[in-house]
N, C-alpha and C positions, 0 to 999 in steps of 0.2 A: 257582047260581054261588057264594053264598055259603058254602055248604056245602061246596065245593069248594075255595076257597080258606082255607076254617078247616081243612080236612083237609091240606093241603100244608103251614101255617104247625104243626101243631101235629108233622106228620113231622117238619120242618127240626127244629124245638125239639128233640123227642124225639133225631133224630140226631146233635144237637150234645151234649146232653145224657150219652149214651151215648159217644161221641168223649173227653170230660171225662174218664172213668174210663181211658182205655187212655192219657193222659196226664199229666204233672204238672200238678197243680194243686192250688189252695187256692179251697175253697167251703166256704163255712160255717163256718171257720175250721179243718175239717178239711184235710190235705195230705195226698195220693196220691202216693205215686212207682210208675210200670208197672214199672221194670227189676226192682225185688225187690216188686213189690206188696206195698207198705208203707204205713201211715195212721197217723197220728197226731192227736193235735187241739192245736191251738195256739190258747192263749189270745188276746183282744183285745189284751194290753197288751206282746203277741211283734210287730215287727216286722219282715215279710218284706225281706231285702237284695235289692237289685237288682244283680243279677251283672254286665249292659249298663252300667250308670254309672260312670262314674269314682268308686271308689269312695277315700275320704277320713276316715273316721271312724277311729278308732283301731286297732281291730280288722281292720279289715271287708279294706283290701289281704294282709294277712297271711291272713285266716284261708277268705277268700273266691275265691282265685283259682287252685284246686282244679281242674286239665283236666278230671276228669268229677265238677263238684258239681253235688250233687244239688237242696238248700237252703240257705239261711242263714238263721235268724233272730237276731233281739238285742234282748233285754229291754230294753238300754241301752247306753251305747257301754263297758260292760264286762264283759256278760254274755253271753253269746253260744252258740249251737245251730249247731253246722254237719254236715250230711251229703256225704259225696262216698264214690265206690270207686274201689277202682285197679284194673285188671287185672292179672292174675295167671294166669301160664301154669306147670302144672306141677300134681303131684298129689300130692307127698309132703307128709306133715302137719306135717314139722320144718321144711320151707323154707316153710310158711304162715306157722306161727306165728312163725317168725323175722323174714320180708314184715311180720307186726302188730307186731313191737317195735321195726323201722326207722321203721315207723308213727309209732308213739309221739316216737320221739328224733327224727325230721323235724320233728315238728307244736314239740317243744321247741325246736328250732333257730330255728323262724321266732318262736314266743313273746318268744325273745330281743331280736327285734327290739322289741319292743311295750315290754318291761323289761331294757331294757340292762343294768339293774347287778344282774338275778336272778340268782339261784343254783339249783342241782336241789335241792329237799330230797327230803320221803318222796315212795319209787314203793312202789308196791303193785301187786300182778296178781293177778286172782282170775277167775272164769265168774260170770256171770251170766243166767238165763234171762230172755228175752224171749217173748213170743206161745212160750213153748213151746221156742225155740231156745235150744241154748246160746252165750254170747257172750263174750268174751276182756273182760275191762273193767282196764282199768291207770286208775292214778290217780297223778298227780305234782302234785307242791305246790313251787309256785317262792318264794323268798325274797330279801327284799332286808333287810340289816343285821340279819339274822336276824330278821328278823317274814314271814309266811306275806302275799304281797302276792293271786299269785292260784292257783287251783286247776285242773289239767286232768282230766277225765276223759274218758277212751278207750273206747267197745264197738266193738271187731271182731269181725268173721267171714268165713268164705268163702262164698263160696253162687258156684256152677257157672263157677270160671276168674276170679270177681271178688272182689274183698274189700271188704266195707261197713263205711264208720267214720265211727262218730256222734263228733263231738268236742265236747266241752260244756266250755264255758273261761268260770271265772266269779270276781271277787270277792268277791262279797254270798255269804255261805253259805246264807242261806235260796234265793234267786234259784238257786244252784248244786242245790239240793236239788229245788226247783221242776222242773228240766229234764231232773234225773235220770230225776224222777220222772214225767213226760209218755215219754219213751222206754220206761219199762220198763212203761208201758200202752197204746205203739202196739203195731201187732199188724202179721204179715209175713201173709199167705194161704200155704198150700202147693201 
């Protein structure tokens, strides 16, 4: 009977276990997302947003309340990782990329909010390969009294009717550097 009931306890395990992967989640400080099976590893000292709470920290209403987000994490309450996609109906590659640059000038818009008396300084757009894909990566630097306060940077892409956009919105330029550089060692599956 014993035998039995380690056999069922270890199936449950094993099935919940297996469940985990075809979900999001974050174990082991790695994070899965199913929609694009996507993984990343996020450090101890990233803290996951909770999307449920009333969210209050500086950032976190502005950059967290994304209809299909994926994640949020925040180094600090100025550092910040967010994932979300939009949907996107349509197959021509000019009305994508153009969907990525409303991207960009939306995610600006709401920054506004965080820095009221910024400015747009440098944009920059360039590809950038991920896990092998290639990615749209824009970079805007906002200013206030002509000093660089804080820095955006944008990877999108299309992937089948949806468009995936990591936003990495940061102060500290090493912290900004740090989360570049964790995305461009997550990896997509094909």
């Amino acid at each position: 009977m014993n035998r039995l009931k380690y056999s069922a306890i270890l199936f449950f395990v094993l099935v919940t276990l297996s469940g985990c992967k075809k979900n999001n989640s974050l174990v082991d400080n790695k994070f899965y997302d199913k929609t694009f099976k996507w993984q990343i590893f996020v450090p101890d000292d990233y803290e996951k947003v909770d999307l449920k709470q009333k969210l209050d920290v500086k950032g976190d209403t502005t950059l967290a309340k994304k209809k299909h987000s994926i994640v949020v994490f925040k180094k600090d309450e100025a550092n910040y990782f967010s994932v979300n996609y939009e949907d996107f109906f349509g197959s021509d590659i000019r009305a994508l990329d153009l969907n990525m640059k409303l991207k960009d000038f939306l995610l600006l818009k709401d920054i506004g909010k965080i820095y009221p008396k910024g400015k747009m300084g440098d944009y920059s757009v360039s590809t950038e390969y991920i896990s092998g894909l290639p990615f749209r990566r824009a970079k805007i630097e906002i200013t206030e009294y002509e000093k660089k306060v804080v820095t955006l940077v944008l990877f999108s892409r299309g992937f089948n009717g949806r468009i995936f956009i990591n936003s990495i919105v940061y102060e500290n330029e090493d912290d900004g550097k740090e989360m570049i550089d964790l995305f461009k060692k997550s990896t997509f599956k094909k």
